[in-house]
C-alpha positions as CSV (number, residue, x, y, z in Angstrom):
1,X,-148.2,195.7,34.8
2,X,-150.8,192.7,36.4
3,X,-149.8,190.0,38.5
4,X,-146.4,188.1,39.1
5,X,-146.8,184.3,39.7
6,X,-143.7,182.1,40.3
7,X,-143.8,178.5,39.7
8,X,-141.5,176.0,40.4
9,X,-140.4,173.5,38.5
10,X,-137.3,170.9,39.8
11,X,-134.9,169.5,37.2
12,X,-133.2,166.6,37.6
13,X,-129.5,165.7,37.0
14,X,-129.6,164.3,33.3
15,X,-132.1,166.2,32.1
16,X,-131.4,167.1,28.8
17,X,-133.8,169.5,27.6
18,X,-136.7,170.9,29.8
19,X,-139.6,172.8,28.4
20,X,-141.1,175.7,30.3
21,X,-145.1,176.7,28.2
22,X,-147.8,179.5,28.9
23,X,-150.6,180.5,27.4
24,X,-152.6,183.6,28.6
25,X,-155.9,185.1,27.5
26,X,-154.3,188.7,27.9
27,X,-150.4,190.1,27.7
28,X,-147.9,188.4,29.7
29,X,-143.8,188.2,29.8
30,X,-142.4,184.7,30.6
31,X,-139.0,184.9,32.8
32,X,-136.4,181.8,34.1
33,X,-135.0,182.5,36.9
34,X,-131.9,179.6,37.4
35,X,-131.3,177.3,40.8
36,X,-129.1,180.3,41.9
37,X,-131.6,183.1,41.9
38,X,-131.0,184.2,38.5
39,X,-132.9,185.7,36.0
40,X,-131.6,184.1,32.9
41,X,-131.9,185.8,29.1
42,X,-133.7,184.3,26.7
43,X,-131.4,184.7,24.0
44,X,-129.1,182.8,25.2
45,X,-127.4,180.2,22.7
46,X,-128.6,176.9,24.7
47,X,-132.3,178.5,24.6
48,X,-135.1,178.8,22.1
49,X,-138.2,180.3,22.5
50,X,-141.4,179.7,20.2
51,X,-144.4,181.8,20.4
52,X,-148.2,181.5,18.7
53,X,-151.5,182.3,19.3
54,X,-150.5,183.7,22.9
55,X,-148.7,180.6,23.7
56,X,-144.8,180.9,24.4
57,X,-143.0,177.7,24.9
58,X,-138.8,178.6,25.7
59,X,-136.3,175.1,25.2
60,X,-133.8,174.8,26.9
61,X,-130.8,172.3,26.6
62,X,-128.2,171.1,29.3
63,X,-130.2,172.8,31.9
64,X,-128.4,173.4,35.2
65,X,-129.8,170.7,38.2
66,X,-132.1,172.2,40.8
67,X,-135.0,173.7,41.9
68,X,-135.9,176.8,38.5
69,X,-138.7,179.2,38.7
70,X,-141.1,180.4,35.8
71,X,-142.2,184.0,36.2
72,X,-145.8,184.7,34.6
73,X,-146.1,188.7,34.4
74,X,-149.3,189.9,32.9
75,X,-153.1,189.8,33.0
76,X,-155.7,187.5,32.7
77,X,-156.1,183.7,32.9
78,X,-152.7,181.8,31.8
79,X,-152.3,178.0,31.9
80,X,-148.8,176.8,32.6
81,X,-146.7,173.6,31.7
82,X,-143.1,172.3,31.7
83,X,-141.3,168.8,31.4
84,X,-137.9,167.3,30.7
85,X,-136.5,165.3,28.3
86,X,-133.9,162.6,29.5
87,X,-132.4,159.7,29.0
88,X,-133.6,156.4,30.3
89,X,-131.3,152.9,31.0
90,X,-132.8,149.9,31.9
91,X,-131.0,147.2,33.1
92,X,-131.5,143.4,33.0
């Protein structure tokens, strides 16, 4: 099965699409868990999930506010990334 390792990753209010990544040199399974604990499919219609070269990158629009997980399941060294896309005003 190999190691579970959670990272957290706060969204902000406005985000509009947040981008959780991994890479491992071995087999892994990427999970979301949401602000409220959830483990959240990734086939859900706001979600799409690219995957190459043992990199899986998941998109996800209109992402709920608060404080999300990543789950890395597997073995061997993994990287891990993610970041938001948002809108920015500036004023005067």
């Amino acid at each position: 099965a190999g190691e579970t390792r959670d990272i957290e990753v706060p969204v902000e209010v406005g985000v509009l699409r947040v981008f959780f990544s991994a890479r491992s040199s071995g087999d892994f399974k990427l999970e979301l868990i949401s602000p409220s604990g959830r483990v959240i499919p990734l086939t859900e219609p706001n979600i799409a999930v690219t995957e190459s070269n043992g990199k899986k990158t998941v998109a996800m629009w209109d992402p709920r506010p608060g404080l999300w997980k990543m789950r890395i399941v597997g073995s061997g060294d993994f990287t891990a990334a993610a970041w938001a896309q948002g809108e920015l005003y500036i004023c005067c």
